[in-house]
Phi, psi and omega in degrees: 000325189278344188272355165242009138297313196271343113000261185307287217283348152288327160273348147270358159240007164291293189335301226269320173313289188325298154281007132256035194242348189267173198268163185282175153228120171278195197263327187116004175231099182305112214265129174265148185268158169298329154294002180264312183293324173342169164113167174274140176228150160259069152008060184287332162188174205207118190225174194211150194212108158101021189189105174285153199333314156345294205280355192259105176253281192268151172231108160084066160081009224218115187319324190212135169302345164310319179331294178337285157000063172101042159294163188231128178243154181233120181205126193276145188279359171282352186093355158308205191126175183212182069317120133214164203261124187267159186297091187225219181251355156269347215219131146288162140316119184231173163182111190246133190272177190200154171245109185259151168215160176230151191265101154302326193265334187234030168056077189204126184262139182220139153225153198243138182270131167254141152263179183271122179091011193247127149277173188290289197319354190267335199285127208243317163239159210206134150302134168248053174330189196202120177267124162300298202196151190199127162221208192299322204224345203233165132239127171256096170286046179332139152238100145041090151267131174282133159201121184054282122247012191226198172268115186255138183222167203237064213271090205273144150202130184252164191238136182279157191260121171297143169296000000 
């Protein structure tokens, strides 16, 4: 009876030994980090998946997702920031600060618009984007959409900005 205790309790630490030596496996998606997103950003286009362009009026608080369009975002690695919005016929010249942050466990880039004399803990509302992808040069930002019965997104993609 004790050699095939010690049998079994020898081959469950073998077991055991093994799978912690063997490699993780992921989902297949490399999860971005708050360094990754850091960094000067460009706002290079806006494409639409599950929705037409039309159907889109105002976006993140902002009369037209055109506003967008060759934004410039700045985001610190303390979770500060700014936007800004270039001048054009549709969007005045903005510059707006914001507080970021990234979810790493929901994939998720979320920023709170500061006002001015506003801490970020006092502020209630906010965005929750879908970080697609984020590296050294490129970021994909989804948002969300309701559109008809199903899901729709609003596809942000930024270029890092030379220093």
């Amino acid at each position: 009876m004790k050699r095939i205790f010690l049998i079994v309790a020898l081959a469950l630490s073998a077991v055991l030994t093994l799978d912690s030596c063997s490699p993780k496996t992921t989902t297949g998606t490399v999860a971005a980090k708050r360094g990754d997103v850091s960094g000067n950003w460009i706002l290079s286009n806006i494409t639409f998946e599950n929705i037409p362009e039309i159907a889109v009026k105002s976006f993140l608080g902002e009369n037209s997702y055109k506003c967008f369009i060759g934004s410039t975002w700045n985001l610190t690695n303390s979770g500060n920031g700014t936007y800004n919005l270039p001048q054009s016929s549709l969007c005045d010249a903005k510059t707006q600060n914001i507080f970021w942050s990234v979810s790493i466990a929901d994939e998720t880039f979320q920023f709170k618009k500061i006002n001015e004399g506003e801490k970020p803990k006092n502020i209630t509302d906010g965005y929750r984007l879908m970080l697609s992808s984020a590296n050294k040069d490129y970021m994909v930002i989804k948002s969300p959409i309701q559109y008809g019965s199903g899901s729709a997104y609003v596809v942000l993609n930024f270029t890092k900005a030379m220093n």
